[in-house]
FIZA-835683 format. One record per residue (C-alpha): residue in three letters; x, y, z. Coordinates in steps of 0.001 Angstrom, whole numbers, padded with zeros to 6 digits, always signed. Example, Ala and Ser with C-alpha at 12.3 -4.5 7.8 and 13.67 -1.06 7.14 Angstrom:
BEGIN
Ala+012300-004500+007800 Ser+013670-001060+007140 
***
This chain:
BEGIN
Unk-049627+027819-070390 Unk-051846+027760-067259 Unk-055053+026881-069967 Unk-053075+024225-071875 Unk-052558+022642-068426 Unk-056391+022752-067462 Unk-056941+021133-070940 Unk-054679+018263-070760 Unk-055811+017595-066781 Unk-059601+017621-068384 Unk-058954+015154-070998 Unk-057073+013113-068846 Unk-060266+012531-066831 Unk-062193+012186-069425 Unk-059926+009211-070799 Unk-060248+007458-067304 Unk-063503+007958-067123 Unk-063875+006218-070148 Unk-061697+003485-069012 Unk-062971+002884-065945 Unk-066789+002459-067788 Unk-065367-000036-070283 Unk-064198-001953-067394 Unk-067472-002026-065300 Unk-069356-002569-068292 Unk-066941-005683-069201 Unk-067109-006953-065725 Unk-070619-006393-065745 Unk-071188-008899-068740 Unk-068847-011296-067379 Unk-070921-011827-064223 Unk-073783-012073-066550 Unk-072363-014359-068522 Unk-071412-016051-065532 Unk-074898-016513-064104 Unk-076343-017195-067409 Unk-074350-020137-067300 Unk-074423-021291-063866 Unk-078305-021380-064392 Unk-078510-023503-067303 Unk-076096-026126-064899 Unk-078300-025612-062220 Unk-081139-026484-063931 Unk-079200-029849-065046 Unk-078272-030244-061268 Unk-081387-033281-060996 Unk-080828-034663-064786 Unk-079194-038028-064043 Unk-080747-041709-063540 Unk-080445-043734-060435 Unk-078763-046935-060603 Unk-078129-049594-057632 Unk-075567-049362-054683 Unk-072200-051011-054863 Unk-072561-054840-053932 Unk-072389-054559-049790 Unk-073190-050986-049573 Unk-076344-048639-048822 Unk-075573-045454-050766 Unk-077270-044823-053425 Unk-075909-043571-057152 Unk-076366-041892-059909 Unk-075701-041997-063698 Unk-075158-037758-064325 Unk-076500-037296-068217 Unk-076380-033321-067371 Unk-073632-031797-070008 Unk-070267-030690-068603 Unk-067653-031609-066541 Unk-069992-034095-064599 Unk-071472-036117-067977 Unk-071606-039759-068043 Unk-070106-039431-064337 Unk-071506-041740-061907 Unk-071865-039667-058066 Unk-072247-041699-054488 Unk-074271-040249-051789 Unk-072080-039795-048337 Unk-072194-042710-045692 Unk-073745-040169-043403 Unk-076753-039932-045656 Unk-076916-042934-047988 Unk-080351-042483-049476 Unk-082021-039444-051456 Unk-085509-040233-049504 Unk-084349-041607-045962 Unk-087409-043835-044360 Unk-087637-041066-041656 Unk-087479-038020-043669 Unk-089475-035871-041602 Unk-085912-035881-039527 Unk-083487-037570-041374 Unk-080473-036255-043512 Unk-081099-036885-047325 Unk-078890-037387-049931 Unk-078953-034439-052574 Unk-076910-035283-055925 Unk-075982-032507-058172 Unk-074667-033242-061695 Unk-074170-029444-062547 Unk-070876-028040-062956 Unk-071059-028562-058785 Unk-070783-032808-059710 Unk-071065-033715-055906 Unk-072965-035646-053443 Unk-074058-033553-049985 Unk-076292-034349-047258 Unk-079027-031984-046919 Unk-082875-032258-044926 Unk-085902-032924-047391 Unk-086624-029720-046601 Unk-083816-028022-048354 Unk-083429-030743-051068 Unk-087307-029817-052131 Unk-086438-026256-052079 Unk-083762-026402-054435 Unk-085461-028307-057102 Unk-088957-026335-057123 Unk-088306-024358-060398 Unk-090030-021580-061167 Unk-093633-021324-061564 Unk-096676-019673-063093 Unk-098583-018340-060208 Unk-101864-018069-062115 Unk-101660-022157-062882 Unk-100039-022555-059325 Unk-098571-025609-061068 Unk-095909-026622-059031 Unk-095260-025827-054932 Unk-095781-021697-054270 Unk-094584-020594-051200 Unk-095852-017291-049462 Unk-097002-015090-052274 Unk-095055-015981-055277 Unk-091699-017092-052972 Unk-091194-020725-053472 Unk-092132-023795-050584 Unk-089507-023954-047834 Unk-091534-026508-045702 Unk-093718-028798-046431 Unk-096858-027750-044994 Unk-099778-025358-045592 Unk-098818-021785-046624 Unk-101585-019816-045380 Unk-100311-017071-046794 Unk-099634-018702-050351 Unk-101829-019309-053369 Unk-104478-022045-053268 Unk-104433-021146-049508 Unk-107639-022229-047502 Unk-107056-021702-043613 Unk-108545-019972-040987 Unk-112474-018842-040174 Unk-111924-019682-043880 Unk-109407-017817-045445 Unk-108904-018382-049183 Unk-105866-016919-051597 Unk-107212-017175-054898 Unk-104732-018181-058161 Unk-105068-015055-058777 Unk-103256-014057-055344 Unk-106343-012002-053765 Unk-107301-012720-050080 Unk-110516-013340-048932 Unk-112875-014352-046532 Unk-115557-016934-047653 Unk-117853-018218-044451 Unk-120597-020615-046152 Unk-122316-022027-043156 Unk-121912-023726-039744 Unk-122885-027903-041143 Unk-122971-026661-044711 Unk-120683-028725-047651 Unk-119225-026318-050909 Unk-117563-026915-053779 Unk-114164-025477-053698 Unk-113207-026553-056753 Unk-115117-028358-059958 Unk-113724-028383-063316 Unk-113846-030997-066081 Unk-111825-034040-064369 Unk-111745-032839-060534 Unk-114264-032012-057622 Unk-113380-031329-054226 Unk-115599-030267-051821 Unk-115294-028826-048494 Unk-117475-029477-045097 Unk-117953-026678-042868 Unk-117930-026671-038891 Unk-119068-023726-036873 Unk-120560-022300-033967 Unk-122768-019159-033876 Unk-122534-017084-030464 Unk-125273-015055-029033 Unk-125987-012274-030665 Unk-124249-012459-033888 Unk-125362-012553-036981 Unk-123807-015342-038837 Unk-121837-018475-038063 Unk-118016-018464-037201 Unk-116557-021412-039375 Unk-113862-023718-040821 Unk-113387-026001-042915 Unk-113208-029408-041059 Unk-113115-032227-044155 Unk-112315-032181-047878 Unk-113490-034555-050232 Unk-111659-034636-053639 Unk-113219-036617-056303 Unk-111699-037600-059876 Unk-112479-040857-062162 Unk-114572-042896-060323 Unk-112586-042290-056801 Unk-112933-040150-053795 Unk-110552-039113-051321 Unk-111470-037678-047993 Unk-109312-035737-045698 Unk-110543-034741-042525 Unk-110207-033771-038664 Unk-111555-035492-035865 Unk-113268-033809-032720 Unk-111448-033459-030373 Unk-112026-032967-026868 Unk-108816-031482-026112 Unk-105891-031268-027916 Unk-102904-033216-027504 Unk-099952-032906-030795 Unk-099301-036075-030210 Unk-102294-037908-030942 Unk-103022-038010-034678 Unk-106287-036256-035454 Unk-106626-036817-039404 Unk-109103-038995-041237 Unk-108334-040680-044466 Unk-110458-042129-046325 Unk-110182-043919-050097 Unk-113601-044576-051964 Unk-115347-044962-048306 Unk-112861-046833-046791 Unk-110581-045712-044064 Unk-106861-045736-044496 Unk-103778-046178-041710 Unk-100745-043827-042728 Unk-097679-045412-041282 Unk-096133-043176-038698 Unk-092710-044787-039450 Unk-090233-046670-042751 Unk-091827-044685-045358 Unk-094513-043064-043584 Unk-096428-042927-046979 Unk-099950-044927-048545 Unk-100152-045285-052370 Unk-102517-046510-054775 Unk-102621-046790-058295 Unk-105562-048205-060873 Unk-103162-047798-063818 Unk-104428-044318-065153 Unk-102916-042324-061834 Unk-101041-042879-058475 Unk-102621-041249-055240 Unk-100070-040516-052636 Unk-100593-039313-049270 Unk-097257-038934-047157 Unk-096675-037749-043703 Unk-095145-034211-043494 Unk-094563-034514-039311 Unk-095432-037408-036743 Unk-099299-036832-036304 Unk-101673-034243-037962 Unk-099897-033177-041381 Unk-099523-035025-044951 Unk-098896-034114-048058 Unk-101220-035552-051346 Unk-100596-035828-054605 Unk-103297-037326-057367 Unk-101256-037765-060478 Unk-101819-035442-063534 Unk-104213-033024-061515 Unk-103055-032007-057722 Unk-100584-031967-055020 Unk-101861-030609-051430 Unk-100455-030138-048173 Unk-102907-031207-045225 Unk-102547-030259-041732 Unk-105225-030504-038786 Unk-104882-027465-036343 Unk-106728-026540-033143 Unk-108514-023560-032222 Unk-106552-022305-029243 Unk-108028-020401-026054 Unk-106154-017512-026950 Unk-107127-017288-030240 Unk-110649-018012-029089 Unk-110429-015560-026639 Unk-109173-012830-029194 Unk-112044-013208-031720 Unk-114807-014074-029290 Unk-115392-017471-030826 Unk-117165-018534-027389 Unk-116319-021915-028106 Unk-117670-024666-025634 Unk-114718-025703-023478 Unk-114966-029365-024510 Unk-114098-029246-028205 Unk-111243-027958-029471 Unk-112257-027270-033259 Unk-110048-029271-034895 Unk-110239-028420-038513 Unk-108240-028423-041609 Unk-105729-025484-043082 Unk-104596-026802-047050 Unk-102852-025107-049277 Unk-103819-026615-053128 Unk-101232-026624-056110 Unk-102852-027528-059260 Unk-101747-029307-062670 Unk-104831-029879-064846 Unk-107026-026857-064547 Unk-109740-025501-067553 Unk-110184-022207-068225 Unk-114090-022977-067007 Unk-113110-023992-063685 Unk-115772-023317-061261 Unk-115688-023188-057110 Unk-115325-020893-054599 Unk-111753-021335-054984 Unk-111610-022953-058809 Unk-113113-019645-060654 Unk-110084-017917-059114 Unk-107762-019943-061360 Unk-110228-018582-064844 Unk-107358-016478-066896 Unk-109600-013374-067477 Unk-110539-013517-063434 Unk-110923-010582-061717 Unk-112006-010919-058153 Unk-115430-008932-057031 Unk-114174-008471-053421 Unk-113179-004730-052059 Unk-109332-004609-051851 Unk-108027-003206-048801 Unk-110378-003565-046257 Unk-109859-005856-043316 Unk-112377-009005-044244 Unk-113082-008963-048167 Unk-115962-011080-048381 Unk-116603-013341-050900 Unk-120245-014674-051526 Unk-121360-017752-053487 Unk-122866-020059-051195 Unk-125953-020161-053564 Unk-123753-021057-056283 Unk-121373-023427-054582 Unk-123644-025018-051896 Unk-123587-029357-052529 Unk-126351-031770-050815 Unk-123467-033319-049180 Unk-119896-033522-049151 Unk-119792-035669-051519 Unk-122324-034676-054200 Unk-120678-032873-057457 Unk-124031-031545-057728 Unk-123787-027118-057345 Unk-125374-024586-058798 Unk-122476-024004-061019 Unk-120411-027052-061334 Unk-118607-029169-064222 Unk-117757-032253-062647 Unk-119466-035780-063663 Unk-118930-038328-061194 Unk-117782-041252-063261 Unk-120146-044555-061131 Unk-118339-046127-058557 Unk-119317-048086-054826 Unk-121075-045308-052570 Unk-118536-043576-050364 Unk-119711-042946-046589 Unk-119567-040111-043918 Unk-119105-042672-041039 Unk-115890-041210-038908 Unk-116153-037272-040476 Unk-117692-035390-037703 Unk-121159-033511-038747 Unk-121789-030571-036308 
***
């Protein structure tokens, strides 16, 4: 009796066991069900086209075309934040419209709205904003940290997500990148203390050439800094360009076979660029500040603060040639030289990469052709 009891008690549990696993398992594939679909509405969240305000209003609409419960609806954005791109956005509410299964209008900061429609990317390409290491952009500024990553006494994060240190020389111009339909160059700033055996530098301008155009970014020198004042230089095919600091707080230009955009990311000393069909870049002019110059002995004179440049690249038109200091790290069967591990992996190059000026295409290994245009000038980047 006792053993038919222990029988009947063991295939008892056995029976709930067996229950209980169909049940996870079920609710298991429900929730993946669940996701599966939420993504694919997600992903529809931005697919809608934007049609005019009511007659005596300010928000702005939307035609949804995403499938679902939100098709062929039209959505409002709130009175508290009528418009998707406010004219101060660097503070300013936004409008984000969602025509998932969500269907609503909210008010959210650029910030967040940018964050949620980054999609997913291919690191190696870098072809759309890449946040630190792989995570995707929650600001819009320089991720030093991130791929296509240039900051520092230069620090570079190559495509192919490898840190390292390349220190070309103190008044010395490099090609960062040259590939079939792109250039850009950088200029190098530095100062050499007593002693030491090469220069301590940064990169201080960037010249990006494509077609027959240049565009040059680049710091000022500056006595002492001040966040305030606005130390960036822009400058299209030799001529310098004003950013408004307010409405839009954006320049454009387009010749009809791409739009250039550069738009301010904060008041003074950070913008973000985009050259259609090949680049977007976020620009921001930093300091070198006495503690930091006190903590690696950079012995800098006390009348120049070192303003220089700290960029973070995201490319959309790249070869599998691509050449540069920075370029070759974007080659798909790339595998970096530099010893993993150690505190300063050092990249050389400069033979390779070194340009007459900053902006000559001309290197010992680069692909770009300058298509002829008007001669571009260094008048207002400072040469040190």
């Amino acid at each position: 009796m006792m053993k038919s009891t222990y029988l009947l008690v063991a295939l008892l549990v056995v029976f709930i066991s067996m229950e209980l696993t169909t049940f996870v398992h079920g609710q298991g594939k429900g929730n993946t069900d669940e996701k599966a679909k939420k993504g694919i509405h997600d992903a529809a969240s931005t697919h809608y086209n934007s049609i005019p305000p009511k007659a005596g209003k300010k928000q702005e609409r939307a035609f949804c075309l995403a499938r679902g419960k939100c098709n062929y609806k039209t959505l409002e954005c709130p009175a508290e934040c009528p418009e998707r791109k406010p004219k101060m956005n660097k503070k300013v509410k936004g409008c984000f419209i969602d025509c998932s299964s969500i269907c609503e209008t909210t008010c959210k900061s650029i910030i967040a709205i940018e964050t949620k429609t980054n999609k997913a990317v291919d690191h190696k390409k870098s072809e759309a904003p890449v946040g630190v290491l792989g995570t995707q952009s929650t600001l819009r500024r320089p991720k030093c940290e991130g791929y296509g990553s240039v900051c520092y006494d230069p620090r570079f994060v190559g495509g192919d997500g490898v840190m390292f240190y390349f220190h070309g020389a103190k008044g010395g111009d490099f090609a960062l990148v040259s590939d079939t339909d792109l250039q850009i160059n950088g200029h190098f700033i530095g100062t050499r203390p007593m002693g030491r055996r090469r220069d301590f530098t940064w990169v201080q301008a960037l010249s990006v050439m494509f077609d027959s155009h240049t565009l040059v970014l680049a710091a000022k020198r500056i006595s002492h800094w001040d966040n305030k004042v606005d130390a960036l230089i822009v400058r299209w095919d030799g001529k310098k360009v004003e950013i408004p600091t307010d409405g839009e707080a954006e320049w454009r230009t387009n010749d009809g076979k791409r739009e250039v955009l550069v738009e301010r990311t904060d008041d003074t000393n950070s913008v973000r660029v985009t050259v259609g069909g090949l680049l977007e870049m976020d620009v921001k002019v930093t300091p070198i500040g006495a503690k930091e110059n006190k903590v690696h002995n950079y012995q800098l004179p006390s009348d120049d603060s070192f303003a220089h440049l700290e960029t973070q690249f995201r490319f959309s038109k790249l070869t599998d040639l691509v050449e540069g200091v920075l370029g070759k790290t974007y080659q798909p069967d790339y595998v970096s030289p530099v010893k993993i591990g150690v505190p300063m992996p050092m990249m050389g190059g400069e033979d390779k990469y070194h340009t007459p000026s900053l902006y000559s295409p001309l290197c010992g290994a680069c692909r770009f052709q300058r298509v002829p245009s008007a001669t571009s000038t260094v008048d207002g980047v400072a040469q040190y």
